[in-house]
C-alpha angles and dihedrals in degrees: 000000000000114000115330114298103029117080112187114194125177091273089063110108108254081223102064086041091054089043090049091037111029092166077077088061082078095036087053091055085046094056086041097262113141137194140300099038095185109192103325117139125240085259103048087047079049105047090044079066110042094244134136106248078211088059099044085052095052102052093036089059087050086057095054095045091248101121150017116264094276126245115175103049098056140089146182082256083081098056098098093061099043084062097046087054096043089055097049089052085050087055091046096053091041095039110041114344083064116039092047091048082052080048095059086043091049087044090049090045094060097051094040133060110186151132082244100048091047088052091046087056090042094045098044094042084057085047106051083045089068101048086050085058092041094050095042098055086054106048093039100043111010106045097030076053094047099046095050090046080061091065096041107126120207101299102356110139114243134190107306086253132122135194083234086063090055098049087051094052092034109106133176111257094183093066098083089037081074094056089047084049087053093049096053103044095036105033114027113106121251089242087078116113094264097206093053084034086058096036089051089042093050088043083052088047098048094042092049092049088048097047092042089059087041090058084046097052084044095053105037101024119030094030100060088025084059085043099053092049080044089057091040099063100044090058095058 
């Protein structure tokens, strides 16, 4: 259910949820659906990409704040789309959300030359840095993990991981994302070109609210979902 009088099911047209909700443009690429839909429904999009139309919904309605990251209806059967999901979000922060938000910095820079510029380049190159090292732990240990643990059968030995190992080492990169928001919009200086200053500010915004759901998914989907096929297969 998205807000208080609309229901979408999988019959719904993927078409009417993206024009009432046009944030899920950007979840359906992440999930690999591209534009136009037609007039396919929710479950024929679904079922051209492997996915749960149980699952699409769920996260979709994460993404629109209507509901709480969702625990019953999902199984280790949706892994392979989470992760699906969790590396094209990977591609779209490396890819474009980045390096346009490096861009507006670049663009500000130019026009200002001050103590709190330079502290806004040093602070977001530090930054990005992190995220690199972040990503790339993911996409080189934790989903190549993940996917052969997919193909284990009964007692076959797999990579010495765990998806304990993973939740240790995970940590919130959107955390600093929030003190470079507060720089720009508290301490640099009025002389700053205000139209890159508010483009830079509403990429910041959109890329905070995004990683703050993907860290979400991470946490209270993908981790217990990854415990539970874990569990499964010590027991056989």
């Amino acid at each position: 259910m998205f807000g208080n009088r609309t229901f979408y099911t999988e019959k719904t047209e993927l078409s009417g949820l993206v024009i009432n909700h046009p944030r899920l443009v950007q979840v359906c690429e992440y999930f690999g659906m591209v534009l136009p839909y037609g007039q396919k429904t929710i479950a024929a999009a679904c079922s051209e990409r492997n996915i749960r139309p149980a699952l699409f919904l769920s996260i979709s309605a994460l993404y629109c704040k209507t509901a709480d990251a969702p625990r019953e209806d999902l199984t280790p059967s949706d892994i392979p789309a989470i992760v699906v999901l969790l590396k094209n979000t990977h591609r779209y922060y490396l890819e474009e959300i980045y390096p346009e938000i490096q861009q507006h910095i670049q663009l500000l820079s130019e026009n200002t030359r001050s103590e709190e510029m330079r502290l806004v380049e040093k602070f977001f190159d530090e930054y990005f840095s992190e995220v690199k090292a972040h990503l790339d732990y993911e996409n080189q240990l934790v989903f190549p993990y993940i996917e052969q643990l997919l193909t284990v059968k009964n007692n076959e030995s797999h990579t010495p991981y765990s998806v304990q190992d993973y939740q240790e080492h995970h940590d919130d990169i959107e955390q600093k994302l929030d003190d470079l928001i507060n720089l720009l919009i508290r301490h640099l200086p009025d002389q700053c070109d205000q139209k890159i200053r508010r483009n830079l500010y509403f990429l910041l915004k959109r890329l905070d609210d995004d990683l703050k759901i993907h860290s979400q998914i991470e946490e209270q989907i993908l981790i217990p979902l990854v415990r539970m096929l874990e569990q499964n297969l010590q027991r056989q």
